[in-house]
Biopython code that builds the backbone (N, CA, C, O; Angstrom):
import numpy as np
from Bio.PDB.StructureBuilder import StructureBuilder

atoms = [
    (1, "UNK", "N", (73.616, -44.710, 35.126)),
    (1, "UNK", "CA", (72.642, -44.962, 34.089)),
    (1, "UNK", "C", (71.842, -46.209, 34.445)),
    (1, "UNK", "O", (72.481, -47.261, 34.460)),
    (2, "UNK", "N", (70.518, -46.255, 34.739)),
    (2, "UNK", "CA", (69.660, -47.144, 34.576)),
    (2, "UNK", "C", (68.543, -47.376, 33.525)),
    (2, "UNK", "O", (67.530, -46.756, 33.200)),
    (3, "UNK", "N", (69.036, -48.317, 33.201)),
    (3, "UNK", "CA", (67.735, -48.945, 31.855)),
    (3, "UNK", "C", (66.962, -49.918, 32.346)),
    (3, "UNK", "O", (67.594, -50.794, 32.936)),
    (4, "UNK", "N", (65.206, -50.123, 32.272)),
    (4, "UNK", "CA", (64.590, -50.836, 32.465)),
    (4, "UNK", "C", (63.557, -50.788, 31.139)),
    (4, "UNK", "O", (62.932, -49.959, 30.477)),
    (5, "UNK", "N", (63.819, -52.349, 31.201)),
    (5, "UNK", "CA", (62.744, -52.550, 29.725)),
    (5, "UNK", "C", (61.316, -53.278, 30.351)),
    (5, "UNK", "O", (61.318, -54.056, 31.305)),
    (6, "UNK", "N", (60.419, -52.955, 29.790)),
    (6, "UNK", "CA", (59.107, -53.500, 29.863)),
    (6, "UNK", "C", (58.671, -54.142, 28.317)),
    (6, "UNK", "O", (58.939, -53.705, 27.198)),
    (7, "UNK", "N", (57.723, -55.618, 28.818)),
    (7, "UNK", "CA", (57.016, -55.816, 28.067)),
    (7, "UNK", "C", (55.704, -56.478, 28.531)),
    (7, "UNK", "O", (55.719, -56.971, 29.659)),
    (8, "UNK", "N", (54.366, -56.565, 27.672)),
    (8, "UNK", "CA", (53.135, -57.436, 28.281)),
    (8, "UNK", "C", (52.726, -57.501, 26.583)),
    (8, "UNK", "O", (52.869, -56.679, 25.679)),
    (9, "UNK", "N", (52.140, -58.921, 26.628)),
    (9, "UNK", "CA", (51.789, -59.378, 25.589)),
    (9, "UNK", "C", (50.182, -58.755, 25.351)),
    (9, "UNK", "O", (49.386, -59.150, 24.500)),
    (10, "UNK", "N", (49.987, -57.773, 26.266)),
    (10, "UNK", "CA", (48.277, -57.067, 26.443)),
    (10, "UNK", "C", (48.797, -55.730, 25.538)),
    (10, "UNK", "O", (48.336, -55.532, 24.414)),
    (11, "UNK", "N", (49.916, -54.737, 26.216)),
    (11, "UNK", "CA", (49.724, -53.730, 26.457)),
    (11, "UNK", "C", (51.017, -53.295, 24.879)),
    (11, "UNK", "O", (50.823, -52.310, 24.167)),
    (12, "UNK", "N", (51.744, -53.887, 24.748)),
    (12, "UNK", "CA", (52.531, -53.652, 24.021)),
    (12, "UNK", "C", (53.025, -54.017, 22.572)),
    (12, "UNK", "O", (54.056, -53.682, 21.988)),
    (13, "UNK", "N", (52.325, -54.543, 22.306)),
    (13, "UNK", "CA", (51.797, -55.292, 20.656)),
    (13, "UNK", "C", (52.750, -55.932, 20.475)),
    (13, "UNK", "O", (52.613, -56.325, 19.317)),
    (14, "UNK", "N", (54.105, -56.506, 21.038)),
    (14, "UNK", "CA", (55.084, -57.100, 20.326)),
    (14, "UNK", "C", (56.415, -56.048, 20.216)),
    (14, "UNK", "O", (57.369, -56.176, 19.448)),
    (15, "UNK", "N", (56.246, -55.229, 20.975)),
    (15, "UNK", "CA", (57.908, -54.364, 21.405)),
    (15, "UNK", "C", (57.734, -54.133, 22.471)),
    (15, "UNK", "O", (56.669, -53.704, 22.916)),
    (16, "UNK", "N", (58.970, -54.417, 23.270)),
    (16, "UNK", "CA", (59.557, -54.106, 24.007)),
    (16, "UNK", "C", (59.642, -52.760, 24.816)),
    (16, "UNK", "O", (60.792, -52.834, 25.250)),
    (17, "UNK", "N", (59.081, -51.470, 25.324)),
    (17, "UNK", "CA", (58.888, -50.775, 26.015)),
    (17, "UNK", "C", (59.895, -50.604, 26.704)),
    (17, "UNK", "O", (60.070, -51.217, 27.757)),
    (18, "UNK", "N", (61.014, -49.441, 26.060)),
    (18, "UNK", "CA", (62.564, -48.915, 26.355)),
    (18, "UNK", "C", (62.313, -47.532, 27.793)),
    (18, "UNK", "O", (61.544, -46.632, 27.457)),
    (19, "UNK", "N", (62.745, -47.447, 28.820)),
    (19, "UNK", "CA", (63.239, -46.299, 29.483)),
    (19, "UNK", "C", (64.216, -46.178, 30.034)),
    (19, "UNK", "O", (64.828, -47.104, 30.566)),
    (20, "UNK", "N", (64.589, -44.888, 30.015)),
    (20, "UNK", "CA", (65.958, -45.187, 30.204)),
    (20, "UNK", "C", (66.894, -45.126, 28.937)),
    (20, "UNK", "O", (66.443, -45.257, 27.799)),
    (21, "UNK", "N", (68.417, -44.889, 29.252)),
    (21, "UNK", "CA", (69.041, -44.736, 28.681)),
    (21, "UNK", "C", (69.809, -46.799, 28.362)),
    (21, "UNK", "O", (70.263, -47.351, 29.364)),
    (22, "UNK", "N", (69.824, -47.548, 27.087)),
    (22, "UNK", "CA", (70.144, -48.620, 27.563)),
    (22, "UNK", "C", (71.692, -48.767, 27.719)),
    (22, "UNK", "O", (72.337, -47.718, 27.734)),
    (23, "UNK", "N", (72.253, -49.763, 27.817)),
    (23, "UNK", "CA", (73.587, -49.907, 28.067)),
    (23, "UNK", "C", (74.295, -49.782, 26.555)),
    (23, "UNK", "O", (73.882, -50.333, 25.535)),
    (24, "UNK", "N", (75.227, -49.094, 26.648)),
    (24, "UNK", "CA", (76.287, -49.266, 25.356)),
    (24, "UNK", "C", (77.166, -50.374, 25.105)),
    (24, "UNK", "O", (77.560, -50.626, 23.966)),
    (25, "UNK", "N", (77.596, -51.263, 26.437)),
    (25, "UNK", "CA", (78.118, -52.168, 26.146)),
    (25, "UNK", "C", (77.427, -53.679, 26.678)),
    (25, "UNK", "O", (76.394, -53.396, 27.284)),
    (26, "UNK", "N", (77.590, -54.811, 26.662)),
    (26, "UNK", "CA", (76.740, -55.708, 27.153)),
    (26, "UNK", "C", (77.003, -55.901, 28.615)),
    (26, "UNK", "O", (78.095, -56.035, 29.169)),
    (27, "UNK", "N", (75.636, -55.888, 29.212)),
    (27, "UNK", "CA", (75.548, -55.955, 30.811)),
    (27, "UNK", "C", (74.655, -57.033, 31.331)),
    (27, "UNK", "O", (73.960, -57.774, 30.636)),
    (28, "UNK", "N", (74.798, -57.037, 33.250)),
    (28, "UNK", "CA", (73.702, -57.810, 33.528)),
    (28, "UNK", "C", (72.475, -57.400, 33.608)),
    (28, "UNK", "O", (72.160, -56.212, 33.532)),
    (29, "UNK", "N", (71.377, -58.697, 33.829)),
    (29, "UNK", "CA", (70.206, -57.727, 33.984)),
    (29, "UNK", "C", (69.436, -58.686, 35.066)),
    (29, "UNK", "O", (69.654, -59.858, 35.374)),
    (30, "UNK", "N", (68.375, -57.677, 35.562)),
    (30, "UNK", "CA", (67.586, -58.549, 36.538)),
    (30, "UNK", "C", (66.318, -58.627, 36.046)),
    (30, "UNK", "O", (65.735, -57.609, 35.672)),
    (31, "UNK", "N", (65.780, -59.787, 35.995)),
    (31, "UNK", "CA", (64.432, -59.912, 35.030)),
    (31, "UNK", "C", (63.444, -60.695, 36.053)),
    (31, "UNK", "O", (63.831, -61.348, 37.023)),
    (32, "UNK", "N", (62.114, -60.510, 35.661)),
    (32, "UNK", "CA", (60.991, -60.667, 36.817)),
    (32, "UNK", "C", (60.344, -61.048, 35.571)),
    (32, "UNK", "O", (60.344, -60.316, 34.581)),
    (33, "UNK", "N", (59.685, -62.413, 35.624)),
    (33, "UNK", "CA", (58.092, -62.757, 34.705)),
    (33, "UNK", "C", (57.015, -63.126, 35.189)),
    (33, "UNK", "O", (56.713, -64.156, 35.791)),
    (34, "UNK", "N", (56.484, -62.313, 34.926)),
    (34, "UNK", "CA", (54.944, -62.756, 35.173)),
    (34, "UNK", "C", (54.042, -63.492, 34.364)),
    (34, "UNK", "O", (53.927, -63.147, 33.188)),
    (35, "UNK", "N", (53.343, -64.507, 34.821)),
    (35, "UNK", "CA", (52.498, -65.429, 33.755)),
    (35, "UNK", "C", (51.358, -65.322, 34.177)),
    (35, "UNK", "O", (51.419, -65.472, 35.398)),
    (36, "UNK", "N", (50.102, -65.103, 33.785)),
    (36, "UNK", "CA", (48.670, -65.386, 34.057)),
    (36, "UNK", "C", (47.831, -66.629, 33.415)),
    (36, "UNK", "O", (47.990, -66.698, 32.196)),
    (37, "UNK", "N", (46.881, -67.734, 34.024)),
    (37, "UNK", "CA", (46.790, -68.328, 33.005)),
    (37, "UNK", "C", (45.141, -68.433, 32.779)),
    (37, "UNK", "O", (45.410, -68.683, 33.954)),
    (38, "UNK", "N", (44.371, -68.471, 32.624)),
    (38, "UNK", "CA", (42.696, -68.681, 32.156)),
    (38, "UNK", "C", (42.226, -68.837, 33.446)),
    (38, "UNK", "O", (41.439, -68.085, 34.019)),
    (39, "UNK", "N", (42.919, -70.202, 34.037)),
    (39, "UNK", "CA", (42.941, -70.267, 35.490)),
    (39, "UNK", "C", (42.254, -69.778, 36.376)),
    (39, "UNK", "O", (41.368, -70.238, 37.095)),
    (40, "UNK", "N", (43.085, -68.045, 36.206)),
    (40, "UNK", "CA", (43.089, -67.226, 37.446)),
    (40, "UNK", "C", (44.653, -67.588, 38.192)),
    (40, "UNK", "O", (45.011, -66.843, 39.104)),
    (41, "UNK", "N", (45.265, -68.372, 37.911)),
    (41, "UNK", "CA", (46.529, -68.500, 38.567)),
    (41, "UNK", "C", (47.557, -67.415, 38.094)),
    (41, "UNK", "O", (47.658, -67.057, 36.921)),
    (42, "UNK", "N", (48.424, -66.857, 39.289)),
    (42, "UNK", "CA", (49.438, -66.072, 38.463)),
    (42, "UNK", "C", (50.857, -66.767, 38.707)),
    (42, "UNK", "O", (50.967, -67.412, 39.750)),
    (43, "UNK", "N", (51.985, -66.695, 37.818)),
    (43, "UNK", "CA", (53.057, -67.602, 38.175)),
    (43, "UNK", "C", (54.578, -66.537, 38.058)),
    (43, "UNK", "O", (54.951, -66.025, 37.002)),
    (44, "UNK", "N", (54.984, -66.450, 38.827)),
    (44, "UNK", "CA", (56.074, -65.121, 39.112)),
    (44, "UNK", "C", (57.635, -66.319, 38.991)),
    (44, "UNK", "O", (57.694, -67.495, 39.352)),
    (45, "UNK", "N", (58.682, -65.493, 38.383)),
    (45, "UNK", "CA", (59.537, -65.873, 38.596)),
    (45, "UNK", "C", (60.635, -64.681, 38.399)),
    (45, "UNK", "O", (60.369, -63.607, 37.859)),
    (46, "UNK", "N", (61.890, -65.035, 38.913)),
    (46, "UNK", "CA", (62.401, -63.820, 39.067)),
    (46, "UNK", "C", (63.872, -64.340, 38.877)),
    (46, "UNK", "O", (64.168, -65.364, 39.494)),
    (47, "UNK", "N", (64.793, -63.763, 38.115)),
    (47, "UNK", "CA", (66.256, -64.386, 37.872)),
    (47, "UNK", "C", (67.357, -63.156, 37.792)),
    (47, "UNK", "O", (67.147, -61.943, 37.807)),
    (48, "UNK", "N", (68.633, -63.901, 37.698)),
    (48, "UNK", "CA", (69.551, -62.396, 37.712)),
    (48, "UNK", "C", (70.260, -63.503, 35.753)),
    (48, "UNK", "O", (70.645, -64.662, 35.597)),
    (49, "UNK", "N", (70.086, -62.293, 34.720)),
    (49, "UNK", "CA", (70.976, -63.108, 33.429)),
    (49, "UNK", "C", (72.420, -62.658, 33.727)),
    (49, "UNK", "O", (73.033, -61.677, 33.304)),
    (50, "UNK", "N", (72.789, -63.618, 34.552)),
    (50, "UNK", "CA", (74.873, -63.695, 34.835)),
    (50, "UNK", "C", (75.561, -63.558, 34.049)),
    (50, "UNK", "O", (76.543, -63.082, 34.619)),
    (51, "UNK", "N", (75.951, -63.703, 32.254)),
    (51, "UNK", "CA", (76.302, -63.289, 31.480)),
    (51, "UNK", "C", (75.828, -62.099, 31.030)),
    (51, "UNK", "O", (74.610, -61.920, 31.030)),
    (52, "UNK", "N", (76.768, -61.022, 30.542)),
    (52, "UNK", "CA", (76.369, -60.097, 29.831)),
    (52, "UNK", "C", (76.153, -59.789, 29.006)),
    (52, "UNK", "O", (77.088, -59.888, 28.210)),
    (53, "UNK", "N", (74.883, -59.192, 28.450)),
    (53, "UNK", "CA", (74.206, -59.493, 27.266)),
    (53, "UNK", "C", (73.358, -57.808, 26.890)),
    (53, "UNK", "O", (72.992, -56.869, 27.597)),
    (54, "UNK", "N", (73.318, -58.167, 25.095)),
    (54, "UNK", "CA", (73.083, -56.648, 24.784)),
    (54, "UNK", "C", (71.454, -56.446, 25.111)),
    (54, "UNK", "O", (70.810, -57.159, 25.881)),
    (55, "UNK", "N", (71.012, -55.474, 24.458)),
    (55, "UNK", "CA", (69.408, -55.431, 24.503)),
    (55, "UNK", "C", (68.722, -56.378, 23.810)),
    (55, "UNK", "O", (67.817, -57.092, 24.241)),
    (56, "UNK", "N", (69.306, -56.348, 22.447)),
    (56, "UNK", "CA", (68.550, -57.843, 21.471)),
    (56, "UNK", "C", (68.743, -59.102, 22.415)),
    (56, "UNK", "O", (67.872, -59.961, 22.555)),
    (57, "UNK", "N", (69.832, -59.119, 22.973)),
    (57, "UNK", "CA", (70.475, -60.835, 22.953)),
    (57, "UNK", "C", (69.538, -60.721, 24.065)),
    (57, "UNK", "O", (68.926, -61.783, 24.181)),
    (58, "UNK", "N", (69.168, -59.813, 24.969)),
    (58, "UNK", "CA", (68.033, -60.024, 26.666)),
    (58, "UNK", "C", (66.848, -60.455, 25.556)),
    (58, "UNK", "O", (66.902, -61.643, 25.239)),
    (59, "UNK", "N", (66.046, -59.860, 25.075)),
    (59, "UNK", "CA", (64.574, -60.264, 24.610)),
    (59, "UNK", "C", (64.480, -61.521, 23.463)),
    (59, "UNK", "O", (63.488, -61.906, 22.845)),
    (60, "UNK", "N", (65.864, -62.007, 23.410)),
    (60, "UNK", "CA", (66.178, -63.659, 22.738)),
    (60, "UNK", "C", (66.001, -64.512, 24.112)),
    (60, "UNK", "O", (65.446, -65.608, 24.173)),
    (61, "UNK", "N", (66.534, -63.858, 25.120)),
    (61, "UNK", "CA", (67.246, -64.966, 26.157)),
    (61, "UNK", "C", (65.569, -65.118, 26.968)),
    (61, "UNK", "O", (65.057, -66.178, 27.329)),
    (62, "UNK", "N", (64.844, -63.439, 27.124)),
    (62, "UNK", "CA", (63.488, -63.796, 27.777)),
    (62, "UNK", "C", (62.404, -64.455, 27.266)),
    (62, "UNK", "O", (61.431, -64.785, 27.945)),
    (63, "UNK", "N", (62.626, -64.803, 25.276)),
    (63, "UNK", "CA", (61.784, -65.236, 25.160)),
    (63, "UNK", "C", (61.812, -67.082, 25.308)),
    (63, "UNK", "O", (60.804, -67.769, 25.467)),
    (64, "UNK", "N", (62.963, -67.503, 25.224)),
    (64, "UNK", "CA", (63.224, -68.511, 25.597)),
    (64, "UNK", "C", (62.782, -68.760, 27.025)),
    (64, "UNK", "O", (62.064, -69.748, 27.178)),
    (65, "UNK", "N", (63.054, -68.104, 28.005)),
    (65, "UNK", "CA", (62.179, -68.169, 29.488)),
    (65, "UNK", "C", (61.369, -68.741, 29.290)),
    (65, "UNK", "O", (61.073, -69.904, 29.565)),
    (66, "UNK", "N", (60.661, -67.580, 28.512)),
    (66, "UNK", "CA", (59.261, -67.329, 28.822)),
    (66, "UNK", "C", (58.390, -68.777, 27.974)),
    (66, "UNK", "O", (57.168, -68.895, 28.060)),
    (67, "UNK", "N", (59.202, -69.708, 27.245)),
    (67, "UNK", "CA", (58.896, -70.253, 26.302)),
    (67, "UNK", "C", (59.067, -71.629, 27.361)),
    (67, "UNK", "O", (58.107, -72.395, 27.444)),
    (68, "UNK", "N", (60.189, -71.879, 28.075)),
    (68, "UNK", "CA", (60.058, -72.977, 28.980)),
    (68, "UNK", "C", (59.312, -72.503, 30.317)),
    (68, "UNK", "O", (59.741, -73.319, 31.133)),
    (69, "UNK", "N", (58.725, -71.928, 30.784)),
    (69, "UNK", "CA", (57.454, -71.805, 31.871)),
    (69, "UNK", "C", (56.311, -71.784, 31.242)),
    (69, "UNK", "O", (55.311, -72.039, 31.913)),
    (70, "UNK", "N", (56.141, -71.446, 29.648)),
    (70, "UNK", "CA", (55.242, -72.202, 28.894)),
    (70, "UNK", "C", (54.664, -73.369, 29.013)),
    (70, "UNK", "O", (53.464, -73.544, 29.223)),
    (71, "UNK", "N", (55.814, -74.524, 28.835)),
    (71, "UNK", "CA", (55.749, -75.701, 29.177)),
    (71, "UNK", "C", (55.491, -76.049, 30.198)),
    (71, "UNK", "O", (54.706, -76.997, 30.230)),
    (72, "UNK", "N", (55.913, -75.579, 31.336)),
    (72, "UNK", "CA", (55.693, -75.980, 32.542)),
    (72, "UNK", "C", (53.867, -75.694, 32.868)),
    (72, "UNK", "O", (52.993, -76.386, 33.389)),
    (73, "UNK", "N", (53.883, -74.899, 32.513)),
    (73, "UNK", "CA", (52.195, -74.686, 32.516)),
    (73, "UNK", "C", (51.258, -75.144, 32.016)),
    (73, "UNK", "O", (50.118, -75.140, 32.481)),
    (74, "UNK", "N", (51.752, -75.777, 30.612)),
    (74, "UNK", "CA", (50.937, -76.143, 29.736)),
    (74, "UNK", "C", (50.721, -75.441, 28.967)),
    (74, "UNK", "O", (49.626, -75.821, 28.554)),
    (75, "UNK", "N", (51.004, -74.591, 28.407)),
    (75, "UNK", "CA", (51.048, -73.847, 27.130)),
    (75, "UNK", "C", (50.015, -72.762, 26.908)),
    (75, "UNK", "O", (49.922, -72.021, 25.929)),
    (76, "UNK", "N", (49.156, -72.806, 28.134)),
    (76, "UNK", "CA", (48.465, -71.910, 28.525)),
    (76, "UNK", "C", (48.326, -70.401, 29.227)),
    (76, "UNK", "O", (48.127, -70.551, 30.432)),
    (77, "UNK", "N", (48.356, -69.400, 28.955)),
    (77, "UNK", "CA", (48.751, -68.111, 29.560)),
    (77, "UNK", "C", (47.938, -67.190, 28.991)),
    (77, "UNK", "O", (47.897, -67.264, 27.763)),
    (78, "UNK", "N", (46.924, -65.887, 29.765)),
    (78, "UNK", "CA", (45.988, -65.212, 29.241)),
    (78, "UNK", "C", (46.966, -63.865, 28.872)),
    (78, "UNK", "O", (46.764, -63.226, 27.840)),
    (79, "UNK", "N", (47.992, -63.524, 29.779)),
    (79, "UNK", "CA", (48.810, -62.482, 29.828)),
    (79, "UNK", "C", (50.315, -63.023, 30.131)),
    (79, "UNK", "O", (50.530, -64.129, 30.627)),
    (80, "UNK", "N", (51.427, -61.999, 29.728)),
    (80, "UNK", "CA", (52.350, -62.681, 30.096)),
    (80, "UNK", "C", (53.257, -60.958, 30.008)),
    (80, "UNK", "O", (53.259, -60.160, 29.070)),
    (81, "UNK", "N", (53.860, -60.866, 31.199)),
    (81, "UNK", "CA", (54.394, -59.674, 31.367)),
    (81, "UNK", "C", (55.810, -60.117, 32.032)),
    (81, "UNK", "O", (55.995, -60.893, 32.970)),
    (82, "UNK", "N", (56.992, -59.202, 31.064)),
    (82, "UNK", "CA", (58.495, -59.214, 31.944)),
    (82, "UNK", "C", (58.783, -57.767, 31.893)),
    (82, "UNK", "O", (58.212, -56.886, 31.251)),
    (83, "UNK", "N", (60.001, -57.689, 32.875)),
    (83, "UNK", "CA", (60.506, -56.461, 33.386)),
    (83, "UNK", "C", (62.164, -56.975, 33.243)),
    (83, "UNK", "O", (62.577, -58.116, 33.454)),
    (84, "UNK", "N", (62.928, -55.836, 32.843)),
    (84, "UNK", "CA", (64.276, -56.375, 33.520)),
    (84, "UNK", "C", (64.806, -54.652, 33.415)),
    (84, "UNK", "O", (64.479, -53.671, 32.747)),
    (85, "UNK", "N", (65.886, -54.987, 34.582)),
    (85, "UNK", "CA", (66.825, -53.900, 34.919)),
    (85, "UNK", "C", (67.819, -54.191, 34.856)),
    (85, "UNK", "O", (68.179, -55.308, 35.226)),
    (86, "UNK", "N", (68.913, -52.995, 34.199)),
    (86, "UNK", "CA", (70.360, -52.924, 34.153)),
    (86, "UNK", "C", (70.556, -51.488, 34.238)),
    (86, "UNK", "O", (69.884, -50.577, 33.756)),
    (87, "UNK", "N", (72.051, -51.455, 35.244)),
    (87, "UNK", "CA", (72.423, -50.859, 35.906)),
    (87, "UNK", "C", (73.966, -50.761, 35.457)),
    (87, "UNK", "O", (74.738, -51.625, 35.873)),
    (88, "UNK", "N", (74.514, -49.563, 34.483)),
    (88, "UNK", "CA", (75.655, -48.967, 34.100)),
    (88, "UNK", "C", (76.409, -48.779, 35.352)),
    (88, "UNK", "O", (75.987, -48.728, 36.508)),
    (89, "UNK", "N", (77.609, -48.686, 34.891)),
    (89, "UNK", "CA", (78.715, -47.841, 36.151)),
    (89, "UNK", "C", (78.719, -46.699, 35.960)),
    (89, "UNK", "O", (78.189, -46.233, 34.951)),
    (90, "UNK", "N", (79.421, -45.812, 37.030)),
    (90, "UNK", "CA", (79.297, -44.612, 36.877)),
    (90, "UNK", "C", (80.389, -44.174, 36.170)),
    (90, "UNK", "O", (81.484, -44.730, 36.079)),
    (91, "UNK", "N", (79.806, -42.522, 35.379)),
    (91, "UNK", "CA", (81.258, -42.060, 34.197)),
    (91, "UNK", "C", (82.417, -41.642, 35.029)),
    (91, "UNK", "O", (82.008, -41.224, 36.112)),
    (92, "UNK", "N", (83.602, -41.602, 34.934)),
    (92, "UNK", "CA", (84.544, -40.992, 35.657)),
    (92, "UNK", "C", (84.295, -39.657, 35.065)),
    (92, "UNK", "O", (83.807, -39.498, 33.946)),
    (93, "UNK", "N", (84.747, -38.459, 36.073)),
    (93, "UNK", "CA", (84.714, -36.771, 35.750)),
    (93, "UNK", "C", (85.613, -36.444, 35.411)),
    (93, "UNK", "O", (86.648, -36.679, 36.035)),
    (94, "UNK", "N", (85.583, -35.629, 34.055)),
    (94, "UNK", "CA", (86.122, -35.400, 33.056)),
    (94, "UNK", "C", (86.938, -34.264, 33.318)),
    (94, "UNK", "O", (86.205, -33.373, 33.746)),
    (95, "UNK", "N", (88.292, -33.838, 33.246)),
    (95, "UNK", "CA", (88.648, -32.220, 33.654)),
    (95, "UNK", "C", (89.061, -31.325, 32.368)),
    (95, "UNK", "O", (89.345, -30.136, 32.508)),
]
sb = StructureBuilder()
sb.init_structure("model")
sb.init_model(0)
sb.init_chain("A")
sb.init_seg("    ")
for serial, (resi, resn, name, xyz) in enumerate(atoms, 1):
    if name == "N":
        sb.init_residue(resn, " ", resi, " ")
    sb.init_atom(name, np.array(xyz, "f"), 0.0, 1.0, " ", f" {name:<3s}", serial, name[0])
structure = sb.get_structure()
């Protein structure tokens, strides 16, 4: 089972963009952000969240990210797009 969530502060009004089946129990995830800023600059960062965490507790933990590269930028950003993936184990076969 793979779940990957999408979001962009352009394209998605404020939810999160589910495919995939998500995890039933809390997992890791690999998350990628993208920042754009008026600029023309784009600012990429890319992390693995080492604790395991449900679907709510990921889009608490990205918005906090996304809230300190805020700062780092200056509080400035025209777009702001994340991705993350999690990756279930496989079911054992049933007889």
């Amino acid at each position: 089972m793979t779940c990957r969530i999408t979001y962009s502060t352009v394209h998605n009004h404020g939810a999160p963009q589910v495919l995939g089946t998500p995890p039933r129990k809390p997992a890791r995830w690999a998350a990628q952000i993208r920042v754009a800023t008026p600029a023309g600059t784009v600012m990429h960062h890319s992390s693995r969240i080492l604790t395991n965490v449900t679907l709510v507790e990921l889009v608490e933990v990205m918005g906090k990210l996304i809230d300190e590269i805020g700062e780092e930028i200056g509080g400035l950003a025209t777009c702001v797009t994340w991705h993350a993936t999690s990756s279930g184990g496989k079911k054992s076969k049933r007889k």
